[in-house]
C-alpha positions as CSV (number, residue, x, y, z in Angstrom):
1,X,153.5,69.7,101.9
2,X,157.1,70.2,102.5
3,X,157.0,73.4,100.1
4,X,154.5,74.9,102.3
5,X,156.0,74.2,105.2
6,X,159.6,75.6,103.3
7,X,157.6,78.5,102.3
8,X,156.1,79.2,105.7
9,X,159.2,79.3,107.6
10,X,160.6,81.4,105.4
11,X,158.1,84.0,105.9
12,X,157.9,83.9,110.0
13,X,162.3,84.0,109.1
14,X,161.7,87.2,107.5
15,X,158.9,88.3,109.2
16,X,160.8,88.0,112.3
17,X,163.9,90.0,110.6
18,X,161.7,92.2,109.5
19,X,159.7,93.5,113.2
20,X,163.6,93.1,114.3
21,X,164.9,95.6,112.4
22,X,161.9,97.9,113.0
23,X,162.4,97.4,116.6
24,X,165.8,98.7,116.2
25,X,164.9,101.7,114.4
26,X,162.2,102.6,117.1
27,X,164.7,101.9,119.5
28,X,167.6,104.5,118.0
29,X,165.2,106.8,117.1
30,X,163.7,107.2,120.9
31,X,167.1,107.3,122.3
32,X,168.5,110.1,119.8
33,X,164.9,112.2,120.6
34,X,165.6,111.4,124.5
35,X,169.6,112.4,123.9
36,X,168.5,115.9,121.6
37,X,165.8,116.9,124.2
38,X,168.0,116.3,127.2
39,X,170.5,118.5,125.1
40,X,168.5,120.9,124.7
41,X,166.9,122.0,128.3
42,X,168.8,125.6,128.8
43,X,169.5,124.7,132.0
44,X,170.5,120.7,133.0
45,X,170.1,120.3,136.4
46,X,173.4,119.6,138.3
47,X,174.6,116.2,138.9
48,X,176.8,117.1,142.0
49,X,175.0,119.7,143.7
50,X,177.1,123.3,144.3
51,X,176.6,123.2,147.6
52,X,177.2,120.2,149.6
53,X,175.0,119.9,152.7
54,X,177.0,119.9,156.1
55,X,176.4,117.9,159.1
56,X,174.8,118.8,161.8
57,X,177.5,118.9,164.4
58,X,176.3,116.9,167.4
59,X,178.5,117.5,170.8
């Protein structure tokens, strides 16, 4: 019984480490597809916009 139970937790311990590591792959790989296709867009729109809009003067 204890050598099941031994064996057992070993399994769901490396199973764990296992789907952890794959989750970190998944992870890196989205973020260097969402970084290369941001890179990629000929033209990125503009964080600060060129023109900045002006108040409407109120006398």
């Amino acid at each position: 019984k204890a050598l099941r139970e031994r064996v057992q937790s070993l399994f769901l311990a490396l199973t764990w480490r296992k789907w952890s590591i794959l989750a970190a792959i998944l992870a890196g790989l989205i973020l260097l597809i969402f970084f290369l296709l941001r890179d990629d867009s000929s033209l990125p729109e503009p964080i600060i916009p060129t023109e900045p809009p002006t108040a409407p003067e109120t006398l």
